[in-house]
C-alpha positions as CSV (number, residue, x, y, z in Angstrom):
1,X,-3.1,-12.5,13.3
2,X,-3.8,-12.0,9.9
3,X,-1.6,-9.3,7.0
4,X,-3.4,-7.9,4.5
5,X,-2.4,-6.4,1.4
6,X,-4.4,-4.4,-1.1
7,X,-2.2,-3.4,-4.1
8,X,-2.9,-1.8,-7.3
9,X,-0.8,0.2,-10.2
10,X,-1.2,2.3,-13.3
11,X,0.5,3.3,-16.5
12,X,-0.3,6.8,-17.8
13,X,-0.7,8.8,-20.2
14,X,-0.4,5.4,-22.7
15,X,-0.4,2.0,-21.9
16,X,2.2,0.5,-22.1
17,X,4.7,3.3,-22.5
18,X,3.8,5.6,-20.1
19,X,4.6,6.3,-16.3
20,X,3.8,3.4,-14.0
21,X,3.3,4.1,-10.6
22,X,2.3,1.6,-7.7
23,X,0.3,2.1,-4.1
24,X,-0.2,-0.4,-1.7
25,X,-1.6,-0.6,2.0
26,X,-0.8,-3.7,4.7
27,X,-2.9,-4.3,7.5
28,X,-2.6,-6.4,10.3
29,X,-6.2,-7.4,11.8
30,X,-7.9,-3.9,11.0
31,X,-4.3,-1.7,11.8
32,X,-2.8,-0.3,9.2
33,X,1.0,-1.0,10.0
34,X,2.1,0.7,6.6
35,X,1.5,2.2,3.1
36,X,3.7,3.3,0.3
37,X,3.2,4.8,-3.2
38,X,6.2,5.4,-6.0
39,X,7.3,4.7,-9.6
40,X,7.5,1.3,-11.2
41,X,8.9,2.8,-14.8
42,X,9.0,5.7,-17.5
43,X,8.2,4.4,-20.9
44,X,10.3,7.6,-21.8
45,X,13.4,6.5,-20.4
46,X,13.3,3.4,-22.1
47,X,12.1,0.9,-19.6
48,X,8.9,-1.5,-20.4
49,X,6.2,0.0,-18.6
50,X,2.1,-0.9,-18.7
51,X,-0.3,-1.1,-15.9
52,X,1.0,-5.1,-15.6
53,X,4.3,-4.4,-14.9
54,X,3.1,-1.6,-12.2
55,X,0.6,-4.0,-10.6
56,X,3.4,-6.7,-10.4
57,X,5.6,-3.9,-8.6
58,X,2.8,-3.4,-6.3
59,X,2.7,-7.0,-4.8
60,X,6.8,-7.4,-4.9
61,X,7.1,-3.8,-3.1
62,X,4.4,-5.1,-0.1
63,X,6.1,-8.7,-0.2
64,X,9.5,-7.3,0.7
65,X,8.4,-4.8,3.0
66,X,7.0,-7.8,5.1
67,X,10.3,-9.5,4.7
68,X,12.7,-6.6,5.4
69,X,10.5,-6.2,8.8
70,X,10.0,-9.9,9.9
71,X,6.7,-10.7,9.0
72,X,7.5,-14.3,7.6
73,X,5.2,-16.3,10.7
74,X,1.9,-15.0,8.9
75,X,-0.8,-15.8,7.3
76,X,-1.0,-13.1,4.3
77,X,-3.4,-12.1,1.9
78,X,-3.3,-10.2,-1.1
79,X,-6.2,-8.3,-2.5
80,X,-5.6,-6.7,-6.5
81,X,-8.1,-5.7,-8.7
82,X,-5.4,-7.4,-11.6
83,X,-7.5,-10.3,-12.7
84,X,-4.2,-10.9,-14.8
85,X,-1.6,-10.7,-12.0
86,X,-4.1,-12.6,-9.2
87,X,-4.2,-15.5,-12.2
88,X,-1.1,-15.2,-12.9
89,X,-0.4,-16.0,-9.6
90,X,-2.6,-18.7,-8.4
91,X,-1.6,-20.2,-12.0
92,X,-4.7,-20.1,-13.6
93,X,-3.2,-18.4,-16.6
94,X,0.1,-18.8,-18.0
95,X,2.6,-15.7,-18.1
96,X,3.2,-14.7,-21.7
97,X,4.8,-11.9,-21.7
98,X,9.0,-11.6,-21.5
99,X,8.6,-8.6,-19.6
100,X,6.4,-10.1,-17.1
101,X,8.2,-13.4,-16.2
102,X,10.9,-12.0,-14.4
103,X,8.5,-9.8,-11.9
104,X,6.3,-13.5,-12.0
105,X,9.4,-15.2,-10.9
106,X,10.1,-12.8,-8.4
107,X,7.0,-12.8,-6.8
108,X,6.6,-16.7,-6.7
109,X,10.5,-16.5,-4.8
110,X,9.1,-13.9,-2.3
111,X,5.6,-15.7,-1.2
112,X,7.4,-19.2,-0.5
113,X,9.2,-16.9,2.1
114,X,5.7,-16.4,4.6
115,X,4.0,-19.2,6.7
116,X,0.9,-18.8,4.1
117,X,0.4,-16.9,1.4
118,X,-2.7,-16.3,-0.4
119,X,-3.8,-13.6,-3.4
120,X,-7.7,-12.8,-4.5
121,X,-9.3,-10.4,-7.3
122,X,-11.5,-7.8,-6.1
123,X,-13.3,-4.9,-8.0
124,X,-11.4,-2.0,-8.4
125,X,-14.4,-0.3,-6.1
126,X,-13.1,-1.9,-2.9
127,X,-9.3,-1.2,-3.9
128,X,-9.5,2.7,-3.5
129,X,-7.1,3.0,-1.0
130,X,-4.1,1.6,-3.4
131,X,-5.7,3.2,-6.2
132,X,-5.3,6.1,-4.7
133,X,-1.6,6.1,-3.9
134,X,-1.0,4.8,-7.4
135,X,-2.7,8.1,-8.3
136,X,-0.8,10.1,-6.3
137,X,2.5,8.6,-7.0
138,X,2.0,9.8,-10.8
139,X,0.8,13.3,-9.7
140,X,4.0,14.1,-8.2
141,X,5.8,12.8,-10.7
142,X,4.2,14.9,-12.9
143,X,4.8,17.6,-10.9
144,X,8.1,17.3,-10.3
145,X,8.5,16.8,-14.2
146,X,6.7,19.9,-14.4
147,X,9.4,21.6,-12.0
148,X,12.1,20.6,-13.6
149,X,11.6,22.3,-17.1
């Protein structure tokens, strides 16, 4: 049995600065076993946000949701449409930014946890599903923000 991840994030209005939001969908074999959308940052309360630091959130959100519920015997793969984070990853390219090390870090921790872990760039076309929730997790931000005043 094979877990697959697709992940994706966003930072809007402005990025960096704005609000990042994150989405991501696991499948085992063709089952969707779960799915889950929120906030990585607001640029307005002071934390570093861009659409890096929302992808990163992404993939570390999905890794520990497979840990908190046991699914370290796998073979997982992660699909992003982050040619930055996927390199970042594999190694390919170096991690330059201080506010992306520590999520890098992280992530490199969480995948040493699963049987096998693999991660692979594809075009933002066949990520909808994540976009999506990305999406949506900003619109009710929004609207909540909207609510509020």
């Amino acid at each position: 049995m094979a877990i697959t991840i697709y992940f994706d994030g966003l930072c809007e209005p402005v990025n960096p600065g704005g609000i990042a939001t994150y989405g991501y969908t696991i499948y085992r074999d063709s089952e969707k076993i779960h799915e889950e959308y929120g906030i990585a940052g607001v640029g307005s309360r002071g934390e570093w946000t861009s659409n890096n630091t929302a992808e990163y959130t992404a993939l570390i959100k999905a890794l520990q949701w497979l840990l908190e519920n046991s699914y370290t015997n796998e073979e997982v793969k992660a699909y992003g449409d982050s040619q930055l984070v996927v390199k970042q990853v594999t190694g390919e390219y170096r991690v330059r930014s201080p506010h992306l090390k520590p999520l890098h870090q992280k992530i490199l921790h969480l995948i040493k946890q699963f049987k096998k872990f693999t991660i692979h760039w594809i075009p933002r076309s066949q990520n909808r599903e994540a976009d999506q929730l990305s999406r949506k997790a900003y619109q009710q931000y929004m609207e909540n923000q909207r609510l509020l005043t």
